[in-house]
N, CA, C and O atoms as CSV, one atom per row, in Angstrom:
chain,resi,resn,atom,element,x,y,z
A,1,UNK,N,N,33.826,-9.703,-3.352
A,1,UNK,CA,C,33.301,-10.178,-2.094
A,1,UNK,C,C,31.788,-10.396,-2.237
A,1,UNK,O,O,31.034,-9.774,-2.985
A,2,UNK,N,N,31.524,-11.236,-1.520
A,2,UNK,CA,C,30.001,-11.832,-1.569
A,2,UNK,C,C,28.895,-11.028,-1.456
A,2,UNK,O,O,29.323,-9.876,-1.533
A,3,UNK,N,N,27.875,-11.012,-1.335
A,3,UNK,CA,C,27.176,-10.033,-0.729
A,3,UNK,C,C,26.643,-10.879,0.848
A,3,UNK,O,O,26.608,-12.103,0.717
A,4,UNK,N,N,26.318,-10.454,1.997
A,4,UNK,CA,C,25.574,-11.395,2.800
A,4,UNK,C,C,24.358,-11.763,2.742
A,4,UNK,O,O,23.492,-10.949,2.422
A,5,UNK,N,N,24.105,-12.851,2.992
A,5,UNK,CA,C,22.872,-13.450,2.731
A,5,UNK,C,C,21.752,-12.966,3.250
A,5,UNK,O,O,20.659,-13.284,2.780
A,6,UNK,N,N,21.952,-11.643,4.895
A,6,UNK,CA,C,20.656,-10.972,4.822
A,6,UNK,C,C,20.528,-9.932,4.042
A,6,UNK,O,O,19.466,-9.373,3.769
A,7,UNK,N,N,21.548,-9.660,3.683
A,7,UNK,CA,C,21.815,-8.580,2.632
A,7,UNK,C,C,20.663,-8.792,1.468
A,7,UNK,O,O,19.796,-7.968,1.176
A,8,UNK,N,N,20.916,-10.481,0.695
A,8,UNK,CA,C,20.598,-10.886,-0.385
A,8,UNK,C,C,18.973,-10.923,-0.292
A,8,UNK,O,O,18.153,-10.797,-1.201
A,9,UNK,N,N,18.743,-11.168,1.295
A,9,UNK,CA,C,16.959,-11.024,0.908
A,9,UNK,C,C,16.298,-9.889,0.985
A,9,UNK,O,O,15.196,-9.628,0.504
A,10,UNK,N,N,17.197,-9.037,1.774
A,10,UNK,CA,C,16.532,-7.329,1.527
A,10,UNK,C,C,16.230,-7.153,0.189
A,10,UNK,O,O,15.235,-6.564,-0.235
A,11,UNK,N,N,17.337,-7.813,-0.650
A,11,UNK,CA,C,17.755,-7.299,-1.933
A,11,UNK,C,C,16.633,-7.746,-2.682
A,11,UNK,O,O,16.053,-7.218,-3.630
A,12,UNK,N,N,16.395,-9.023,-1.967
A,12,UNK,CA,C,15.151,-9.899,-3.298
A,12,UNK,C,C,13.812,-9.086,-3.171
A,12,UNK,O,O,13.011,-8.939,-4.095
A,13,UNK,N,N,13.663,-8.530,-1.785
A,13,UNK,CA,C,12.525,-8.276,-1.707
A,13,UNK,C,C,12.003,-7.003,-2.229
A,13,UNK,O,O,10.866,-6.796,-2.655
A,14,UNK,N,N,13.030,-6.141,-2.134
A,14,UNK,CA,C,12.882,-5.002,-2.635
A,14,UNK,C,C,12.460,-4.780,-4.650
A,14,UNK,O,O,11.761,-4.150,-5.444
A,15,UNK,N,N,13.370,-5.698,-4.553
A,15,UNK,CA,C,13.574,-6.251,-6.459
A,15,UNK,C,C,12.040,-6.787,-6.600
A,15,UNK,O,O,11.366,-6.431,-7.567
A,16,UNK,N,N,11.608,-7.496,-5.782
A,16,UNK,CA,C,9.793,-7.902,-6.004
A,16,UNK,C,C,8.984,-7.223,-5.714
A,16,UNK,O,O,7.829,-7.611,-5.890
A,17,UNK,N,N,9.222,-5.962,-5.164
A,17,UNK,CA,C,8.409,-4.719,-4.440
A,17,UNK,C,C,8.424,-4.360,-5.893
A,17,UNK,O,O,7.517,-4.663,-6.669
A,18,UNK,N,N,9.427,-3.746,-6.194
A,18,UNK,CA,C,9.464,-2.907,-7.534
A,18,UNK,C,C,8.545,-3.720,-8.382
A,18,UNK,O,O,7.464,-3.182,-8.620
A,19,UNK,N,N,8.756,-4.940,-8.903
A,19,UNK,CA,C,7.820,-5.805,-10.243
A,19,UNK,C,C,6.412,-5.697,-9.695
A,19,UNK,O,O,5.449,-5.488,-10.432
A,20,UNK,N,N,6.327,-5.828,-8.527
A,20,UNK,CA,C,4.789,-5.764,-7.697
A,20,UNK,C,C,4.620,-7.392,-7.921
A,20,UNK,O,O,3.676,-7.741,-8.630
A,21,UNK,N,N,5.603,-8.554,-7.279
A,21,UNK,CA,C,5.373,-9.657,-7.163
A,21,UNK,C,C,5.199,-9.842,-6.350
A,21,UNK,O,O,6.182,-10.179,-5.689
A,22,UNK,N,N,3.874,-9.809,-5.643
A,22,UNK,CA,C,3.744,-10.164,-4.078
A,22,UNK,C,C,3.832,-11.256,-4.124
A,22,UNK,O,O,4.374,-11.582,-3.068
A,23,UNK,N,N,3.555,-12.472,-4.949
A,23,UNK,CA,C,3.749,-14.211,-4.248
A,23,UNK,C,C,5.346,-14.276,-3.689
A,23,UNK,O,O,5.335,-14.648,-2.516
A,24,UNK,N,N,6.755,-14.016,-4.201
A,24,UNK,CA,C,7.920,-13.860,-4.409
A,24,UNK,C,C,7.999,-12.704,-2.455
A,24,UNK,O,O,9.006,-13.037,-1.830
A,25,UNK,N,N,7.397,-11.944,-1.924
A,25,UNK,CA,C,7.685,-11.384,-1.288
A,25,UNK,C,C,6.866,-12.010,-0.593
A,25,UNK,O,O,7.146,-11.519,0.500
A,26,UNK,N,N,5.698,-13.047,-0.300
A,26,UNK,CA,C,5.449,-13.579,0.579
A,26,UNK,C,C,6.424,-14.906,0.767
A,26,UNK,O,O,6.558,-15.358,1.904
A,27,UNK,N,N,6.954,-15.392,-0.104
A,27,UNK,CA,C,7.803,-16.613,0.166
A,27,UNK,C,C,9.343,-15.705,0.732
A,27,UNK,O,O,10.319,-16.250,0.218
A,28,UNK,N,N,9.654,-14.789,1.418
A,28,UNK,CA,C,10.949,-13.880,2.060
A,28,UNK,C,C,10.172,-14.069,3.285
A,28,UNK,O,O,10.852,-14.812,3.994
A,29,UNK,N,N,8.778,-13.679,4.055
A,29,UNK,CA,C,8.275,-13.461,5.305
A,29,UNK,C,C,7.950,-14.570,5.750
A,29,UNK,O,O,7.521,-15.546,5.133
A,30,UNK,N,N,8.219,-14.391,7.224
A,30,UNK,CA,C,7.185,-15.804,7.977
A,30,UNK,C,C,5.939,-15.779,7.861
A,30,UNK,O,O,5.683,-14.786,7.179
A,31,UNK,N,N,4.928,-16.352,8.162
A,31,UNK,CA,C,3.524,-16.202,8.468
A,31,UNK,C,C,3.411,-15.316,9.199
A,31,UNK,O,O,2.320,-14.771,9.032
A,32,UNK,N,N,4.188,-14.721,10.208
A,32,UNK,CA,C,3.346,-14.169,11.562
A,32,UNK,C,C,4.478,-12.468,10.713
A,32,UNK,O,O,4.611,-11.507,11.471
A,33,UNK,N,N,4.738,-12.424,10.124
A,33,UNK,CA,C,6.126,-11.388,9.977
A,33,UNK,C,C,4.976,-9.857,10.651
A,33,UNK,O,O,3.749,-9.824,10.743
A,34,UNK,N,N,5.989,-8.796,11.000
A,34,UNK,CA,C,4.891,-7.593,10.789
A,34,UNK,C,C,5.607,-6.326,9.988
A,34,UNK,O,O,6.769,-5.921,10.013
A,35,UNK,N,N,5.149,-6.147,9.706
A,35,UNK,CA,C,5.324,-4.459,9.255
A,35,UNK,C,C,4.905,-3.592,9.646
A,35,UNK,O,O,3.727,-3.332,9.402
A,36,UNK,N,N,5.873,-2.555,10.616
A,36,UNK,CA,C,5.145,-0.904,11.147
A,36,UNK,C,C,5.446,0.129,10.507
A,36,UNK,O,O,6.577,0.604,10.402
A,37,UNK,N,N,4.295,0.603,9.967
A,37,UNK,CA,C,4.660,1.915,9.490
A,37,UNK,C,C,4.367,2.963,10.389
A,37,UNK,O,O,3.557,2.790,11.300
A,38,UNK,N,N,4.914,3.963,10.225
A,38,UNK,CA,C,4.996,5.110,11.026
A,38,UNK,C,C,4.145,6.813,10.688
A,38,UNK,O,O,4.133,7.625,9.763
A,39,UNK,N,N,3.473,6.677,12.151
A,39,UNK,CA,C,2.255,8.159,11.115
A,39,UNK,C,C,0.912,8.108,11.297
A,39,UNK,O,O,0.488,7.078,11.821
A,40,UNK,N,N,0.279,8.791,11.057
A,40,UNK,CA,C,-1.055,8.873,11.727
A,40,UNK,C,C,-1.746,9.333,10.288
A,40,UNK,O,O,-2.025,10.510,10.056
A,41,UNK,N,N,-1.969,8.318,9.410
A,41,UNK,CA,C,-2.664,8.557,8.266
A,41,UNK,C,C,-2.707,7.101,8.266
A,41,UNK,O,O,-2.029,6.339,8.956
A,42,UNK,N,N,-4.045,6.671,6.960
A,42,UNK,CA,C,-4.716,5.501,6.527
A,42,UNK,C,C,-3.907,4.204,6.459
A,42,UNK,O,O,-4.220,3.151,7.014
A,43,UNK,N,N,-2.816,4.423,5.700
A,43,UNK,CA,C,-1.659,3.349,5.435
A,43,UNK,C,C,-0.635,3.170,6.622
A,43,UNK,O,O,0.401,2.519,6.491
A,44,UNK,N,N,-0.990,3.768,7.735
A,44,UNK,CA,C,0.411,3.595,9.017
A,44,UNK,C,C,-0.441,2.664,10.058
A,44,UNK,O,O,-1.667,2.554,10.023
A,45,UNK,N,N,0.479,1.976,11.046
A,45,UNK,CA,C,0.197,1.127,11.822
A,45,UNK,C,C,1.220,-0.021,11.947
A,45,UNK,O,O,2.428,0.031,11.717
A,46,UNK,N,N,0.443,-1.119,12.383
A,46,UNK,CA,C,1.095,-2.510,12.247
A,46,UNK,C,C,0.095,-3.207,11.677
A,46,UNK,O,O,-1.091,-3.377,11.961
A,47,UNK,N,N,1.000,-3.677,10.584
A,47,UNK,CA,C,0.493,-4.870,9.797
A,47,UNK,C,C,0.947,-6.093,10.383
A,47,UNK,O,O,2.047,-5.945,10.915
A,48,UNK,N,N,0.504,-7.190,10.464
A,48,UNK,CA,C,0.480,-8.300,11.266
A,48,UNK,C,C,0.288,-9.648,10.181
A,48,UNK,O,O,-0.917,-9.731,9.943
A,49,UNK,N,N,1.128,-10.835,9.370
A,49,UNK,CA,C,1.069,-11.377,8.444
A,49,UNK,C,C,0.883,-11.127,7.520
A,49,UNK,O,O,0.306,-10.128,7.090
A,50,UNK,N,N,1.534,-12.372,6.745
A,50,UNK,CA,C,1.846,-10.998,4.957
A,50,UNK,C,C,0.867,-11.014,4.665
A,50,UNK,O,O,0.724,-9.995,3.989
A,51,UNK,N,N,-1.006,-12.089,4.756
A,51,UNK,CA,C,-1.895,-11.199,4.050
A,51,UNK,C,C,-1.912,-9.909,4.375
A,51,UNK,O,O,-2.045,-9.268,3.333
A,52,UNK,N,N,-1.819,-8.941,5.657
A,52,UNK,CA,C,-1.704,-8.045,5.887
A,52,UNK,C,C,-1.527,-7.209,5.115
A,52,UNK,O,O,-2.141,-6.519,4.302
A,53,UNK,N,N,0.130,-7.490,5.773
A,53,UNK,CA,C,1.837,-6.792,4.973
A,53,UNK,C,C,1.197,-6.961,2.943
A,53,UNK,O,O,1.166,-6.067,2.096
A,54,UNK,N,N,0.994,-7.705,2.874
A,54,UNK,CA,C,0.949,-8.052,1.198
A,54,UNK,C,C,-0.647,-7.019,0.576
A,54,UNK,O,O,-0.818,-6.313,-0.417
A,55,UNK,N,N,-1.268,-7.284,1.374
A,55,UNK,CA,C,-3.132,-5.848,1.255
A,55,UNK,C,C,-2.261,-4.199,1.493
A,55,UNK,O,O,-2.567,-3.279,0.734
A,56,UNK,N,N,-1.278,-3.995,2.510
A,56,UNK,CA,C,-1.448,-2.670,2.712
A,56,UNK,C,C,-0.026,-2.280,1.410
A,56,UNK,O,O,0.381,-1.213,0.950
A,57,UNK,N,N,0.410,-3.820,1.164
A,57,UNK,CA,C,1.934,-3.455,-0.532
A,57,UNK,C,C,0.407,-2.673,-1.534
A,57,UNK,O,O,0.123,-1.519,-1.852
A,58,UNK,N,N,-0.253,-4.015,-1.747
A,58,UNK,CA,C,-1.237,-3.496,-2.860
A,58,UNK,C,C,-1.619,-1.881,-2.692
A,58,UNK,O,O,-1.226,-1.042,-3.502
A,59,UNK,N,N,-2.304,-1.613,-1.719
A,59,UNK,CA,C,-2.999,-0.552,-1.370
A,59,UNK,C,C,-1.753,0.571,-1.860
A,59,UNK,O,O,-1.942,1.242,-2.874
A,60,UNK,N,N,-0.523,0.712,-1.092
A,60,UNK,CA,C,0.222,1.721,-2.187
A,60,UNK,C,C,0.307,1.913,-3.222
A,60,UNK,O,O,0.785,2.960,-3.659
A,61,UNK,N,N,-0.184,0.848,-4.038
A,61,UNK,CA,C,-0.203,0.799,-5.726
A,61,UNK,C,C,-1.204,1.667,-5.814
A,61,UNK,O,O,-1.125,2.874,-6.042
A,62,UNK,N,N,-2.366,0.868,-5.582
A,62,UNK,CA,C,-3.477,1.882,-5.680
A,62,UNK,C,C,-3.526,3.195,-5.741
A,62,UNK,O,O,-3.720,3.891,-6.737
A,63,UNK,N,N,-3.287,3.619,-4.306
A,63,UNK,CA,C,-3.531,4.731,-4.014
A,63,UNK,C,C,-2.366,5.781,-4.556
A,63,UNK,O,O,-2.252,6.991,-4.357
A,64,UNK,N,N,-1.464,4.772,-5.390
A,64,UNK,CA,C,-0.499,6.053,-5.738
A,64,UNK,C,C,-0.918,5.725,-7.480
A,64,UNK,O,O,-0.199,6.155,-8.382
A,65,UNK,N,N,-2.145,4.929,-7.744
A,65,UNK,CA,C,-2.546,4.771,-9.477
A,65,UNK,C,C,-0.575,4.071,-10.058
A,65,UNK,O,O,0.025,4.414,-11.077
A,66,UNK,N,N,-0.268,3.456,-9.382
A,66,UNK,CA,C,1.250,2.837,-9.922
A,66,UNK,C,C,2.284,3.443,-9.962
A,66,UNK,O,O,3.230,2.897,-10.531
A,67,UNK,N,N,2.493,5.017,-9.269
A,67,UNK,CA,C,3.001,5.830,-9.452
A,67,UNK,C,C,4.557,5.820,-8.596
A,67,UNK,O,O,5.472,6.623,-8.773
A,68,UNK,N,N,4.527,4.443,-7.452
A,68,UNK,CA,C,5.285,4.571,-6.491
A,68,UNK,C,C,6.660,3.830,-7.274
A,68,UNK,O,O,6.618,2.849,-8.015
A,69,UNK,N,N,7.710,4.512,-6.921
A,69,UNK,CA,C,9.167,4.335,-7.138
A,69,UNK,C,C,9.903,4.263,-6.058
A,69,UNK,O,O,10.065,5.209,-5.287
A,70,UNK,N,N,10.511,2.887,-5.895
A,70,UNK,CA,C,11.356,2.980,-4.900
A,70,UNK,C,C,13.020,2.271,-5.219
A,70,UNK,O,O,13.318,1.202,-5.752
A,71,UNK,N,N,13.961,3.453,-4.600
A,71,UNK,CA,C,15.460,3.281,-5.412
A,71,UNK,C,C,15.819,2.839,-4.220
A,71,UNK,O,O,15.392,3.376,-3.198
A,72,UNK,N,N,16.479,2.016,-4.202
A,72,UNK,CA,C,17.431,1.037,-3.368
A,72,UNK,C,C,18.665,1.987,-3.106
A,72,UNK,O,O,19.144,2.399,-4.163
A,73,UNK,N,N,19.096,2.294,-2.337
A,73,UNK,CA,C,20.071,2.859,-2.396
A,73,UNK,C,C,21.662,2.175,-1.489
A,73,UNK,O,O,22.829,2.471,-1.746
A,74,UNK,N,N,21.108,1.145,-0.340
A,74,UNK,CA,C,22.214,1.029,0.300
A,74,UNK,C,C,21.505,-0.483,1.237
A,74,UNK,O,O,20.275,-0.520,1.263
A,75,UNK,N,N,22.231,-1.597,1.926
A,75,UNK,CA,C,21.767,-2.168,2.998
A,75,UNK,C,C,23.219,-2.628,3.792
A,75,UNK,O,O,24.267,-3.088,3.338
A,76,UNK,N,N,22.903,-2.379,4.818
A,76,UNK,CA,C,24.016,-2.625,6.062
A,76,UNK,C,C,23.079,-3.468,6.703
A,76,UNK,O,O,21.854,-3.387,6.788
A,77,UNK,N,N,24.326,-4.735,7.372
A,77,UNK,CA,C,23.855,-5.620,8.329
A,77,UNK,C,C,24.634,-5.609,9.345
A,77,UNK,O,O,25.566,-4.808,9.411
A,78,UNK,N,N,24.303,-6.743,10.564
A,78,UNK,CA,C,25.037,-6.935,11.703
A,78,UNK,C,C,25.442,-8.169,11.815
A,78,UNK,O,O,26.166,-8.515,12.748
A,79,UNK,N,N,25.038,-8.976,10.901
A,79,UNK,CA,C,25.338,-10.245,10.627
A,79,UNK,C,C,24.684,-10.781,12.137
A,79,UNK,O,O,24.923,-11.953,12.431
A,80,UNK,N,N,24.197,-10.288,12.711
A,80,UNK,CA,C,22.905,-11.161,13.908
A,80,UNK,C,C,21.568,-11.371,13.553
A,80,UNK,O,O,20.695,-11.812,14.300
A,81,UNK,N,N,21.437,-11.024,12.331
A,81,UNK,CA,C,19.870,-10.955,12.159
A,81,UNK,C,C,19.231,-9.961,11.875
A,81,UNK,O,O,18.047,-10.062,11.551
A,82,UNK,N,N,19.788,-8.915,11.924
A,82,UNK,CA,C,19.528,-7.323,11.246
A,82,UNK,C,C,19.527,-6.646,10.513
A,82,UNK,O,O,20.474,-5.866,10.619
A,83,UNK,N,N,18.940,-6.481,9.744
A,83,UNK,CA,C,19.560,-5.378,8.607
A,83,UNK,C,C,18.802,-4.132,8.124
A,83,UNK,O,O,17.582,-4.090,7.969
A,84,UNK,N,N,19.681,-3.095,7.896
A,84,UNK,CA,C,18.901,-1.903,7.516
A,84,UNK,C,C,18.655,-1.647,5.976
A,84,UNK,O,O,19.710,-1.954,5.421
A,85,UNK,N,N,17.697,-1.204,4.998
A,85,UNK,CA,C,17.887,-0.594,3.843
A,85,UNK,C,C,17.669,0.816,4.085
A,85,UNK,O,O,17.099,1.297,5.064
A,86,UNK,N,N,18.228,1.499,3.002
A,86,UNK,CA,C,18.140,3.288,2.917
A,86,UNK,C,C,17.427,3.326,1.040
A,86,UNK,O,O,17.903,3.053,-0.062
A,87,UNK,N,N,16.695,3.596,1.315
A,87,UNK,CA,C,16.494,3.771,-0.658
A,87,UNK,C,C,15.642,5.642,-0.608
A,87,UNK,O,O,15.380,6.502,0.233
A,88,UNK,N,N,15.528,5.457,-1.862
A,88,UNK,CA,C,14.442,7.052,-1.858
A,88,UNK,C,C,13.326,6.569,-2.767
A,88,UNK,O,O,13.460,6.143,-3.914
A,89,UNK,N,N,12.091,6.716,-2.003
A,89,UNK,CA,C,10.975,6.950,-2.134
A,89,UNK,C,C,9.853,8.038,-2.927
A,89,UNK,O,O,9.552,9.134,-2.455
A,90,UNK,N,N,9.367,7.537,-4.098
A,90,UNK,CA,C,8.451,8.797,-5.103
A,90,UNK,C,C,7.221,8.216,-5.260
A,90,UNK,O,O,7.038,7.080,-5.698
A,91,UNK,N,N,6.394,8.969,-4.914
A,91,UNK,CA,C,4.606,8.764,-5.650
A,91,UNK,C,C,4.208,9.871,-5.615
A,91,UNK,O,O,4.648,10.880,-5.064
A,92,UNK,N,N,3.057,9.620,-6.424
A,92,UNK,CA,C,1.888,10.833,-6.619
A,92,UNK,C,C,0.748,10.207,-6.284
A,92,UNK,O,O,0.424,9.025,-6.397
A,93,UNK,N,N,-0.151,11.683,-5.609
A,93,UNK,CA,C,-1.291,10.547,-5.334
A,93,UNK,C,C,-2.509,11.735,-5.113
A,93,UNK,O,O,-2.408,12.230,-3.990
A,94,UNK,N,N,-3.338,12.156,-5.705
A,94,UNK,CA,C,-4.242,13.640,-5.668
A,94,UNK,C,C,-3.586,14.994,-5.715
A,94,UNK,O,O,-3.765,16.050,-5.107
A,95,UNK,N,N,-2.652,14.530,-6.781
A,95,UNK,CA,C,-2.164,16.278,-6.956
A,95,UNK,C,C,-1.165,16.150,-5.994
A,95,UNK,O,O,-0.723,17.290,-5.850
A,96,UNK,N,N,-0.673,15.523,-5.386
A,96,UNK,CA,C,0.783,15.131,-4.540
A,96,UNK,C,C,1.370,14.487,-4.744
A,96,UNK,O,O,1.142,13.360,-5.185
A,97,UNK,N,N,2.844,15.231,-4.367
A,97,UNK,CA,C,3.980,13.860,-4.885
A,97,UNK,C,C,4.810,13.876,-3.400
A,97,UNK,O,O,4.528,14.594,-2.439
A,98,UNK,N,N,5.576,13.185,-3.458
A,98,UNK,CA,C,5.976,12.426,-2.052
A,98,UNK,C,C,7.240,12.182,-2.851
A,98,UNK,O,O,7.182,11.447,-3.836
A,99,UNK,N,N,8.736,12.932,-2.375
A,99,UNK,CA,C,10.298,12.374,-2.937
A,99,UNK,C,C,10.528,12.380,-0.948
A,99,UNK,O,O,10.124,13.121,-0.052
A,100,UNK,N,N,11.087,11.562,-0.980
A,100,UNK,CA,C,11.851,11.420,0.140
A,100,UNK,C,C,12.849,10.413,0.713
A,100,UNK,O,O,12.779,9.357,0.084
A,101,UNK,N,N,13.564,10.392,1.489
A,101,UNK,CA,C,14.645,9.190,2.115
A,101,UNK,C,C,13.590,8.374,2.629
A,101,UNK,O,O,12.490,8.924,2.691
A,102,UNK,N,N,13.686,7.007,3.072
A,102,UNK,CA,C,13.434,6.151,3.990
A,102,UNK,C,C,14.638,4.971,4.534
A,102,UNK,O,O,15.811,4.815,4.194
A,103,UNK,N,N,13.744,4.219,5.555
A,103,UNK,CA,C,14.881,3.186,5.558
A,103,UNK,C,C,13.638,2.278,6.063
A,103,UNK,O,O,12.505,2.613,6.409
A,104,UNK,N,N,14.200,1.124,5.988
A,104,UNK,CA,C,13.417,-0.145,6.636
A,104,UNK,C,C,14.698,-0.692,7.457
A,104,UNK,O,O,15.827,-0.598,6.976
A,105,UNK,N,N,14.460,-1.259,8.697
A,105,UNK,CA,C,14.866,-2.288,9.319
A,105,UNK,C,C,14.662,-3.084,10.031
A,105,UNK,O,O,14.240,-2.945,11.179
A,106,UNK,N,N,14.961,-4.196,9.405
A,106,UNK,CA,C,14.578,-5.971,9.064
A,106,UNK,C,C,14.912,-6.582,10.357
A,106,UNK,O,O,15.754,-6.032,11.067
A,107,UNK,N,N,14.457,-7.432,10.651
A,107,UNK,CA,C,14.651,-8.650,11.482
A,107,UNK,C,C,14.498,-10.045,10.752
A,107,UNK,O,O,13.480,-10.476,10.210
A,108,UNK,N,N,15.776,-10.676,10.861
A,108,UNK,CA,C,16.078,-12.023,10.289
A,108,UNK,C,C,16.159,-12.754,10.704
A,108,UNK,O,O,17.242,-12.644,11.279
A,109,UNK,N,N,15.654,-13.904,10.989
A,109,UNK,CA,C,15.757,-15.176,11.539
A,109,UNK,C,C,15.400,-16.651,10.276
A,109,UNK,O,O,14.301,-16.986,9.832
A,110,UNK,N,N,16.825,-17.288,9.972
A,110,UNK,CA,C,17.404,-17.953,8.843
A,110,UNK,C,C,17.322,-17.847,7.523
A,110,UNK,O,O,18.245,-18.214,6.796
A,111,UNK,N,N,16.521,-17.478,7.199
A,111,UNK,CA,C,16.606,-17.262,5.779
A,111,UNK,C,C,15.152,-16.068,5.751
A,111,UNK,O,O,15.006,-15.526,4.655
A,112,UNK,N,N,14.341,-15.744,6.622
A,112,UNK,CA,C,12.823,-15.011,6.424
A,112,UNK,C,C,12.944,-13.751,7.058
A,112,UNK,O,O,13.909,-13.514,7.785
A,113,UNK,N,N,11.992,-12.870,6.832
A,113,UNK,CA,C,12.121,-11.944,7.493
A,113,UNK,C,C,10.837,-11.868,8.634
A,113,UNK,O,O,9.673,-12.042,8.274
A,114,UNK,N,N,11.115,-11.656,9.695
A,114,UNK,CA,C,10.229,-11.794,10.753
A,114,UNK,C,C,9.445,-10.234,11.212
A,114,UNK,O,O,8.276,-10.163,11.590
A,115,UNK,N,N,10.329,-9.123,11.084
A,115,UNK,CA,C,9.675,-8.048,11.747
A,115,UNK,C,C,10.656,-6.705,10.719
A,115,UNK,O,O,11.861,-6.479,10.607
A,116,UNK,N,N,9.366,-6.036,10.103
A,116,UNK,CA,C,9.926,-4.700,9.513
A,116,UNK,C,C,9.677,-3.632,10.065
A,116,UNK,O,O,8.501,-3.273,10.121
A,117,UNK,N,N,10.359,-3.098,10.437
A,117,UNK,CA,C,9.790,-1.198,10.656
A,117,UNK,C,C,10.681,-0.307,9.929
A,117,UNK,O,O,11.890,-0.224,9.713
A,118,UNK,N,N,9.313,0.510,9.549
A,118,UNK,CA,C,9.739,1.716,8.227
A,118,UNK,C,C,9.800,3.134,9.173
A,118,UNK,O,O,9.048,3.616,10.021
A,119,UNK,N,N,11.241,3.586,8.507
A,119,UNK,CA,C,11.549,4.868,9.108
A,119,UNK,C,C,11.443,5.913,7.794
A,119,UNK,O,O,11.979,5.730,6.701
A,120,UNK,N,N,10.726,6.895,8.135
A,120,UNK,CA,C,10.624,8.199,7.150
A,120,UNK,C,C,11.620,9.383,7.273
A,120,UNK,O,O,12.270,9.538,8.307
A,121,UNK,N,N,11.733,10.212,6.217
A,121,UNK,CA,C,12.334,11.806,6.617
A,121,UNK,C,C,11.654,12.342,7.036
A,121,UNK,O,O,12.047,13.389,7.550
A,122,UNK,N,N,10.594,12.105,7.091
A,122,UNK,CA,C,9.380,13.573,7.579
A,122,UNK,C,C,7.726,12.852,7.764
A,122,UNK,O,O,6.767,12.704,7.007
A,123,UNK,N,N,7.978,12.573,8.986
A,123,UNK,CA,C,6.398,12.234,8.973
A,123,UNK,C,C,5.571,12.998,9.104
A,123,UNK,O,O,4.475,12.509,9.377
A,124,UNK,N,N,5.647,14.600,8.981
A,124,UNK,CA,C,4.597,15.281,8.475
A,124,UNK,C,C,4.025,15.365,7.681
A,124,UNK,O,O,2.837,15.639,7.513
A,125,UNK,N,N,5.608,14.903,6.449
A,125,UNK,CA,C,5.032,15.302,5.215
A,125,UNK,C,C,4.326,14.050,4.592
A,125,UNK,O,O,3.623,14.145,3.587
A,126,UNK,N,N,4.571,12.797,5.293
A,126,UNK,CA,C,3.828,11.411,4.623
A,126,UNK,C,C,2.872,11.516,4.951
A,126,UNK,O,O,1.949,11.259,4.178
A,127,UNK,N,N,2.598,11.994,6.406
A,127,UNK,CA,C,1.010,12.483,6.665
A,127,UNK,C,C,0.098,12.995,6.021
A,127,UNK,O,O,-1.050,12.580,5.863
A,128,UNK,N,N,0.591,13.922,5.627
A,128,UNK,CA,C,-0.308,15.015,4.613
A,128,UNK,C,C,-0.753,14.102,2.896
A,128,UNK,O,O,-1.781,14.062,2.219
A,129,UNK,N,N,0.899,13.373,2.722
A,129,UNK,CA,C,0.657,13.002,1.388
A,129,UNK,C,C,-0.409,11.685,1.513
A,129,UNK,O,O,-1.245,11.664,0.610
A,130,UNK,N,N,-0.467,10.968,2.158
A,130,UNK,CA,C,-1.685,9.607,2.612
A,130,UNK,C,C,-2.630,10.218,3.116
A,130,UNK,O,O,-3.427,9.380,3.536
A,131,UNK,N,N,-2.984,11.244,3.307
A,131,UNK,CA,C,-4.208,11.832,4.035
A,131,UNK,C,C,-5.459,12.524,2.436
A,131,UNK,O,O,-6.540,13.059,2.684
């Protein structure tokens, strides 16, 4: 069986997260797309267009010195335009490491992704680790 096609761009994007191809993950978003992260440390908020979204991808590199790993683990859709990923999440970053669940879920409209928000296991503990 196929995979679905919002399925297939979670999939691409995540696959270009990992290489750190941001041109490849700006051609998945609209212009206006956003990304919210969740948390009250440096890297949380809303990002607002992929220069944004694509400055605060870099900035995890950085600040984790390349250290960030992220495993895909699962994506469910609704076939309306929705879709969730579940993967697990690793960096180090000043003598901290960060293992944890996350999920993202997507908003699709035809082939792009329009609106992300990132859900954590513990936003205490992402707090502490971005702080």
């Amino acid at each position: 069986m196929a995979e679905h096609p919002h399925a297939q761009i979670v999939r691409k994007g995540y696959e270009a997260f990992v290489r750190g191809d941001m041109d490849s993950l700006r051609g998945l978003m609209t212009g206006d797309c956003a990304h919210h992260v969740p948390g009250s440390h440096p890297l949380s908020g809303d990002f607002k267009g992929q220069d944004a979204i694509v400055d605060m991808y870099r900035r995890l590199f950085e600040e984790t010195a390349g250290t960030i790993q992220v495993d895909l683990r699962n994506i469910l859709v609704d076939g309306r335009g929705h879709a969730v990923s579940v993967h697990r999440f690793t960096a180090e970053r000043g003598g901290k490491r960060l293992d944890e669940t996350g999920a993202l879920v997507f908003r699709i409209v035809g082939d792009k992704l329009t609106d992300i928000d990132e859900c954590v296991e513990d936003i205490d503990s992402s707090n502490e680790f971005w702080t």
